[in-house]
C-alpha positions in Angstrom: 4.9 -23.5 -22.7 5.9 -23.2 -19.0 8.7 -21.4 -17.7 11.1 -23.9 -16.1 12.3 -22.2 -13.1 8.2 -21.2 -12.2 7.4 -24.7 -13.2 10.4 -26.1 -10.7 9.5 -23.9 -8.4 5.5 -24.5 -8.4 6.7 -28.6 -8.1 8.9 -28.0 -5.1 6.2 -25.8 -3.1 3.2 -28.0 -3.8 2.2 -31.4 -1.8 3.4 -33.7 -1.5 7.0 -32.4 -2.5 6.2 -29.1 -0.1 10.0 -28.4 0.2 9.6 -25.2 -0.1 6.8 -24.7 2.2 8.6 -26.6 5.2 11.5 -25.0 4.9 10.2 -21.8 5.1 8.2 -23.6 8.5 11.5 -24.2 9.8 13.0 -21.0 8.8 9.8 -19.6 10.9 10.9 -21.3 13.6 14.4 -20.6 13.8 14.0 -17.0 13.1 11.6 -16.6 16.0 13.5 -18.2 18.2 16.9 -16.5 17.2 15.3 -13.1 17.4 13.5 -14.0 20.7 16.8 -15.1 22.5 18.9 -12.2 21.0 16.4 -9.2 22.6 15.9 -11.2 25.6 19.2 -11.3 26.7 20.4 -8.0 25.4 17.6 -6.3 27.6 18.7 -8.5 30.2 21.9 -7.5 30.2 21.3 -4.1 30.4 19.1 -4.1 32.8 21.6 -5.5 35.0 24.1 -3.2 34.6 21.4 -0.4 35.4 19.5 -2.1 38.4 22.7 -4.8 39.5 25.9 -3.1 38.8 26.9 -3.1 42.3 27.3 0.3 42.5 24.8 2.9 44.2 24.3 6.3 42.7 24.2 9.5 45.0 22.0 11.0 42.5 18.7 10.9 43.9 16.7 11.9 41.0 18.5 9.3 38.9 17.8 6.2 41.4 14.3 8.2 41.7 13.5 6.8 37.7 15.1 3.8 38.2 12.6 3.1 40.9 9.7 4.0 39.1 11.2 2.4 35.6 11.6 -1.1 36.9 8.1 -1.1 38.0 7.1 -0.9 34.4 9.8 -3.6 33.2 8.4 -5.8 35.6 4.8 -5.4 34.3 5.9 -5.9 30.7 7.9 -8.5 31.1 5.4 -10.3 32.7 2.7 -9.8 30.2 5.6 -10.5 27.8 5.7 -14.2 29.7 2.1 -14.9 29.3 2.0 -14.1 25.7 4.3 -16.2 25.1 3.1 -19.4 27.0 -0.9 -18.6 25.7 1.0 -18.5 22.0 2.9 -21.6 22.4 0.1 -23.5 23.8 -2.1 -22.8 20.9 0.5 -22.9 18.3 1.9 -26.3 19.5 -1.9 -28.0 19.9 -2.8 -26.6 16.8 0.5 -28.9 15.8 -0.4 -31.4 16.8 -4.3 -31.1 15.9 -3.2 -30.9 12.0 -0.3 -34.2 12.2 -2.8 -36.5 13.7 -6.0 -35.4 11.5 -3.6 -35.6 8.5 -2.4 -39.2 10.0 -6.4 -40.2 10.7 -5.2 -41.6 13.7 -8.8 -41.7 15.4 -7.1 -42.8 18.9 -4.6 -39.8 18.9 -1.8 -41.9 19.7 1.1 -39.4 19.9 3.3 -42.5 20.9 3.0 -43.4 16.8 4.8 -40.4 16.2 8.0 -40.8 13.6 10.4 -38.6 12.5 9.7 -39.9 8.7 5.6 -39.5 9.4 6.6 -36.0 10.6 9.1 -35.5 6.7 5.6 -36.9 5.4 3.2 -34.2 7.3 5.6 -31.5 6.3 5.6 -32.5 2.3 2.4 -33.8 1.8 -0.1 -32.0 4.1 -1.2 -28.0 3.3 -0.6 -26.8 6.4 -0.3 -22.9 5.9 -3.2 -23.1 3.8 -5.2 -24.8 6.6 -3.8 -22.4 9.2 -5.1 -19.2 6.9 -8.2 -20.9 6.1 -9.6 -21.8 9.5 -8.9 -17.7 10.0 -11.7 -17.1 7.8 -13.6 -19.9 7.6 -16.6 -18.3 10.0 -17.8 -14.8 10.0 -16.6 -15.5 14.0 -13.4 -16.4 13.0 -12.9 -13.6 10.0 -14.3 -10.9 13.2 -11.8 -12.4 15.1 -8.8 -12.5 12.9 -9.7 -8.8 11.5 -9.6 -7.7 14.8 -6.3 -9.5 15.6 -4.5 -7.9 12.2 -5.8 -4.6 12.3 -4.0 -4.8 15.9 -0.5 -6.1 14.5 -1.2 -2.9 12.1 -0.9 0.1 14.6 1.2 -1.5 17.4 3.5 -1.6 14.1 2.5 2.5 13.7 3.1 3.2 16.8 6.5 0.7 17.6 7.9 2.7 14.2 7.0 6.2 15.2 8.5 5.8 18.6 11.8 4.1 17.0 11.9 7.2 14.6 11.2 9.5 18.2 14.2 7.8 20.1 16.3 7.9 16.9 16.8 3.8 17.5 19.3 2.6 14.2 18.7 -0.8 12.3 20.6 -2.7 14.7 18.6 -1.6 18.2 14.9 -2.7 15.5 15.8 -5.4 13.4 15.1 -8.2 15.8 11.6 -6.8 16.7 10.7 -6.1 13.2 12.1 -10.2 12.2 9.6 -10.6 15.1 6.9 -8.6 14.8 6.4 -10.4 11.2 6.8 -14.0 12.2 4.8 -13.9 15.8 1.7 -12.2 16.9 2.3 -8.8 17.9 1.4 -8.8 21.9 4.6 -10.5 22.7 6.6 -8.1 20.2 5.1 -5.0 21.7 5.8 -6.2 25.1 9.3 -7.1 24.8 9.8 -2.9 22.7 8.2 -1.5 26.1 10.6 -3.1 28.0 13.5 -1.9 25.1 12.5 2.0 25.8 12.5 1.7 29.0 16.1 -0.1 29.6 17.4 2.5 26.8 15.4 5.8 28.4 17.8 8.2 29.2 16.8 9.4 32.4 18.4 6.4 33.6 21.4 6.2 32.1 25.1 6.8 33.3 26.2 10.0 32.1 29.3 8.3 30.4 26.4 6.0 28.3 24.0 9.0 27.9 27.2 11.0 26.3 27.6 7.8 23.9 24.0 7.8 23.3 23.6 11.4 21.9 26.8 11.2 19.8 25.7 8.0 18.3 22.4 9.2 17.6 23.5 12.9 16.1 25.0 10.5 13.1 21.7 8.9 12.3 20.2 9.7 8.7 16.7 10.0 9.0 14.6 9.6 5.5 11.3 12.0 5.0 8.3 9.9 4.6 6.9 9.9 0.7 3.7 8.2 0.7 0.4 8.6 3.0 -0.4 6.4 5.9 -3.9 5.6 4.2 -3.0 4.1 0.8 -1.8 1.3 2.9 -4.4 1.0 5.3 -6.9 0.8 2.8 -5.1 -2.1 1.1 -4.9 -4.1 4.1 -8.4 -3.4 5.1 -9.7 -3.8 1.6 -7.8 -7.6 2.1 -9.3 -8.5 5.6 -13.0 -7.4 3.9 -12.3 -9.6 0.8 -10.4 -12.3 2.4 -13.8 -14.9 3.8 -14.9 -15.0 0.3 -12.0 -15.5 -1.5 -10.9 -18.3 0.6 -11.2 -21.1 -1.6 -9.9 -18.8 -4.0 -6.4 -19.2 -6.4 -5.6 -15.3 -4.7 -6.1 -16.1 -1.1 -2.3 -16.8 -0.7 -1.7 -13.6 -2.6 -3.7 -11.7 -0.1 -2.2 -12.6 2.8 1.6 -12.2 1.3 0.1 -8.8 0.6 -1.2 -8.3 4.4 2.2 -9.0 5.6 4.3 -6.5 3.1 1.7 -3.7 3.9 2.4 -4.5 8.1 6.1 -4.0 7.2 5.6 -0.7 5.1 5.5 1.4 8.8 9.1 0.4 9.4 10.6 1.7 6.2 10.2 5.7 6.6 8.4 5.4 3.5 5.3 6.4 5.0 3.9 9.3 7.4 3.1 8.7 10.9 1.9 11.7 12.0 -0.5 10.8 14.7 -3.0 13.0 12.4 -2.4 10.5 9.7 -3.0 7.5 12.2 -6.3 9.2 13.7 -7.6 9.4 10.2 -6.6 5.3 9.7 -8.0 4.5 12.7 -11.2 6.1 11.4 -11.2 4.2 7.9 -10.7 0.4 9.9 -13.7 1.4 11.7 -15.6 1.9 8.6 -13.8 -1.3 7.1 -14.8 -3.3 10.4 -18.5 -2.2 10.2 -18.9 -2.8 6.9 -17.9 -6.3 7.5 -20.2 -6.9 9.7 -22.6 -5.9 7.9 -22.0 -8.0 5.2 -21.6 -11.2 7.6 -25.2 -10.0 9.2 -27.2 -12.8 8.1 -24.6 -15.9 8.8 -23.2 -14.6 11.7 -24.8 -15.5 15.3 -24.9 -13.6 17.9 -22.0 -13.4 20.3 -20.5 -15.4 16.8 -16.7 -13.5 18.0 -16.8 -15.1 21.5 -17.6 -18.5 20.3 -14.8 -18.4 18.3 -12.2 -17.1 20.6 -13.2 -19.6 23.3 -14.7 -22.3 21.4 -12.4 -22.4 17.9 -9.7 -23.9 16.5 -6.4 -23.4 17.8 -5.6 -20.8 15.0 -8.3 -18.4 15.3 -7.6 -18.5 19.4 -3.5 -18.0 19.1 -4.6 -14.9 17.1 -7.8 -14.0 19.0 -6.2 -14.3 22.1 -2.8 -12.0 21.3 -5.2 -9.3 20.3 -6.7 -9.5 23.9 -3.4 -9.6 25.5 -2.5 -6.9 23.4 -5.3 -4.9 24.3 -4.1 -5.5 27.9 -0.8 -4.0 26.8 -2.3 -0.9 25.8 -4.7 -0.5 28.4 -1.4 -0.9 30.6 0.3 1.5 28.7 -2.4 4.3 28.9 -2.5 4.4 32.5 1.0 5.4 32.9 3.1 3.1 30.7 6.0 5.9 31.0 7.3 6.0 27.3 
């Protein structure tokens, strides 16, 4: 005997009555794009009232950092830019890809296109089930998208330990965490460069630096309870298992597991002591050359590189952020200034 608000709920998330699956699409949408135009344009504003108030400061030292500071905005922002454009061209073709296969329109005639054949693609078609499997679906693609996730993992580390550093409060993160967990994380990071910079305090009016320190004397901070490498673990123990279990009933339950565990740095549940991370970063190594081991004999060589410049538009949105976040770091390591 079923349970009827499971059963209800099973009906309503399966094709072709996937309500529940495009709404959650949707909410994707809207959430990214909410959380995208609400840091934009609060960095943006106060960036002009540091670099185009109007007013020039006799401190030298202070319009000193500001000089050097907007350097690095500029950078970041621009790297910001072309993450987003490289992940809204994939994201969009790989759209589009998916409507007209699920159509079998063999002409791709995007003129055909209907808002109630669009309803039908959304109910019917099992399009976040085809997005995760192409992921996995090569030992190219799993290299790739291990790679890619074991990325979003410490920029997460390393975003939350410097939030904890600057003593930032729920409001100044929310928005990057919202985004950080809908969007691949090269445009995140980006865009929380450009945040630590605008909110550094060597650049700040006295009158907001006094506001600053009083704000941040009130701020609670909760002692971590739980090691960084109970998590890791899990999440590399799911990226290992995750090409075989594909097909599987628990390949959805993996990757809702993936994305708690990349949310667990931002809770102060766990320690980031940059001992803890080194230690991490040691165990992913292990996880990553274990897996390609395992993928020895189906794997080609050069098998990654086919897949970033040759795959689907899934495995290249993902395979392509963790190059751009690369870029990021390499940026930041030769004098990011945070």
């Amino acid at each position: 005997m079923g349970i009827p608000i499971y059963d209800d709920l099973v009906y309503y998330a399966t094709p072709p009555n996937s309500y529940v699956g495009s709404a959650i699409f949707l909410f994707y949408i809207v959430a990214a794009l909410y959380a995208t135009l609400s840091i934009v344009i609060d960095l943006y504003k106060r960036y002009a009232s540091i670099y185009h108030s109007g007013k020039a400061s006799k401190d030298a030292k202070l319009e000193a950092y500001k000089a050097a500071r907007v350097k690095h905005i500029k950078i970041y922002a621009f790297l910001a830019s072309i993450s987003f454009a490289t992940l809204s061209y994939h994201m969009l073709f790989f759209l589009i890809t998916h409507y007209l296969n699920w159509t079998g329109d063999k002409h791709r005639d995007l003129s055909a296109i209907s808002g109630s054949k669009i309803k039908g693609w959304m109910l019917q078609s099992t399009l976040f089930q085809d997005f995760a499997s192409e992921l996995v679906q090569s030992k190219g693609n799993a290299a790739v998208t291990q790679v890619a996730i074991l990325g979003t993992w410490y920029w997460n580390i390393w975003m939350a330990a410097k939030a904890r550093t600057r003593r930032f409060d729920a409001s100044t993160m929310r928005n990057f965490i919202l985004l950080s967990q809908i969007l691949p994380i090269s445009f995140t990071i980006s865009l929380f460069l450009i945040e630590l910079h605008v909110s550094s305090p060597d650049i700040q009016p006295p009158a907001s630096k006094n506001k600053a320190t009083s704000k941040s004397t009130t701020l609670v901070t909760r002692a971590p309870i739980a090691s960084l490498q109970l998590p890791n673990i899990l999440l590399n123990a799911c990226l290992l298992a995750q090409p075989s279990l594909r097909k599987h009933s628990i390949f959805n339950t993996l990757i809702i597991l993936e994305r708690f565990v990349l949310l667990l740095p931002h809770t102060g549940l766990i320690s980031l002591k940059d001992s803890d991370v080194d230690k991490s970063m040691m165990i992913s190594a292990g996880f990553m050359m274990a897996s390609q081991w395992m993928g020895r004999k189906d794997a080609k060589l050069g098998a990654e590189l086919q897949s970033l410049l040759k795959g689907g538009f899934a495995v290249k949105a993902l395979g392509w952020d963790a190059v751009l976040g690369a870029v990021v770091g390499l940026c930041l390591s030769w004098g990011g200034g945070v």
